[in-house]
C-alpha positions as CSV (number, residue, x, y, z in Angstrom):
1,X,-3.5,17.8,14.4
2,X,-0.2,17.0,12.3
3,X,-0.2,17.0,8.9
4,X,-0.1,13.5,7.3
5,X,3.4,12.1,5.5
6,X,3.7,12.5,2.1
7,X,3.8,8.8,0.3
8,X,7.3,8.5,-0.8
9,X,7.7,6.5,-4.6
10,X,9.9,3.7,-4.5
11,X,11.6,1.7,-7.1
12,X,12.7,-1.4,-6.0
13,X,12.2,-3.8,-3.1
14,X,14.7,-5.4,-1.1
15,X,15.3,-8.7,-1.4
16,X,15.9,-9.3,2.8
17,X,13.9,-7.7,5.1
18,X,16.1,-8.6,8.1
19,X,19.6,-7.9,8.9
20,X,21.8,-9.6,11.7
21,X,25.2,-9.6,13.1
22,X,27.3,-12.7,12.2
23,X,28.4,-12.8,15.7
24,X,25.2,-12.1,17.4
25,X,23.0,-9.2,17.8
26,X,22.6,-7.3,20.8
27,X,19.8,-5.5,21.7
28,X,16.3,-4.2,20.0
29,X,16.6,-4.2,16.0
30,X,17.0,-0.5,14.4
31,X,13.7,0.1,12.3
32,X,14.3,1.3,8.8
33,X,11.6,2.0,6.5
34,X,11.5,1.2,2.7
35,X,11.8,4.9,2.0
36,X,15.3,5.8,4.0
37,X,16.2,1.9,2.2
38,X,15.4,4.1,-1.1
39,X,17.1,7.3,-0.3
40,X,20.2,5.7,0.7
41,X,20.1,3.6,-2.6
42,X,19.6,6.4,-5.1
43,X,22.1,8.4,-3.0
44,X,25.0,6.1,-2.5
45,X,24.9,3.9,-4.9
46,X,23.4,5.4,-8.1
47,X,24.9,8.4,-7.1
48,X,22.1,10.8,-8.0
49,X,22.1,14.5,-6.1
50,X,19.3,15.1,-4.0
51,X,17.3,16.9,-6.8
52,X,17.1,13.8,-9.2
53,X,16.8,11.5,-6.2
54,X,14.2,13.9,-4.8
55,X,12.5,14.0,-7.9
56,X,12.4,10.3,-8.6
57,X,11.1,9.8,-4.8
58,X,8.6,12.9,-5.6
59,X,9.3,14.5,-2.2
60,X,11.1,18.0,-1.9
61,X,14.6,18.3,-1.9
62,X,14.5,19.2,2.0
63,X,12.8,16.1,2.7
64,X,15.2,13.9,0.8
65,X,18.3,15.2,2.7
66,X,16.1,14.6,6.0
67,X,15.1,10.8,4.8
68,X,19.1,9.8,3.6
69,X,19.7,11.8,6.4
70,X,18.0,10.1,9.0
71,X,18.3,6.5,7.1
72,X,22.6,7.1,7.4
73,X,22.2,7.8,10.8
74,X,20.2,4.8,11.8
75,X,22.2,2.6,9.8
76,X,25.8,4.0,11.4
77,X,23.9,3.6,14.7
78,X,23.3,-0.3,14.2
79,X,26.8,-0.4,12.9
80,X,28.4,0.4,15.9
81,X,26.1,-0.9,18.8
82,X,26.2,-4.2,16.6
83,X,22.1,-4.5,16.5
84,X,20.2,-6.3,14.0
85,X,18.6,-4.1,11.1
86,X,14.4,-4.3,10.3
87,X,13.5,-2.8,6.8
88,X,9.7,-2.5,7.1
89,X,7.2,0.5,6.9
90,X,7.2,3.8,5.9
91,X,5.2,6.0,3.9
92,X,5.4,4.4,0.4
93,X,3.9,4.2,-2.6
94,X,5.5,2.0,-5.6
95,X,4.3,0.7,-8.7
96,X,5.5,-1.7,-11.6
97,X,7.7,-3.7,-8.9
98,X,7.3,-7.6,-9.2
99,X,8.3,-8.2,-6.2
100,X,5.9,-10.2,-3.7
101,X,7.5,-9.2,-0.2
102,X,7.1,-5.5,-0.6
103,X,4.0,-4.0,1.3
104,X,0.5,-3.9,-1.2
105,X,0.3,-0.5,-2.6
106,X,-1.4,2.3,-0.9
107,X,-3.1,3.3,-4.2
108,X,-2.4,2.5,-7.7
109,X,-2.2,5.8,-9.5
110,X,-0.1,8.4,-8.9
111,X,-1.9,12.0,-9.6
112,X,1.7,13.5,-11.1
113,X,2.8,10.4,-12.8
114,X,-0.1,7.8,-13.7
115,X,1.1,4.9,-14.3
116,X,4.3,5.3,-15.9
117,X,6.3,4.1,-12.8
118,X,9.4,5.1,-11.5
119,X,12.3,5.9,-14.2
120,X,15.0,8.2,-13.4
């Protein structure tokens, strides 16, 4: 039996959930999950290194550079084949976000953290 994923923290929600070619969209959607959404954001455009962003996430290093990893891949992917993008899923856990379309949190306290939140 497999061990179970790690709930990755997140700090913000997205405010789309769905992303679509202007000229059309061909094929299935590419599936991205909130985490990979938050690994690319903390890598990319807040320009962390994968320590901090790990750190923020609370996931190993290793697993960060497998989500932003993984999350570049799929997006180049939808890029080229001109698919729609899905943000949904994922193993998550955030806290202190205000904002209604993100999934309920899995639980509300964080055993490392409390309540604090999430603040680089």
């Amino acid at each position: 039996m497999p061990r179970r994923v790690k709930e990755r923290h997140i700090g913000f929600c997205p405010g789309r959930r769905f992303f679509v070619p202007v000229d059309g969209a061909v094929g299935s959607p590419i599936v991205l999950g909130f985490d990979e959404l938050e690994a690319m954001r903390l890598a990319d455009i807040e320009n962390l290194s994968q320590e901090e962003a790990a750190a923020f996430m609370m996931v190993s290093r290793a697993t960060f550079g497998r989500i932003v990893s993984s999350a570049h891949k799929k997006l180049a992917s939808a890029l080229i084949q001109n698919r729609p993008i899905e943000v949904i899923g994922g193993s998550i856990q955030r806290e202190n976000l205000p904002c209604d379309s993100c999934p309920p949190p899995n639980r509300g306290r964080c055993r490392r953290r409390g309540r604090r939140g999430f603040e680089p």
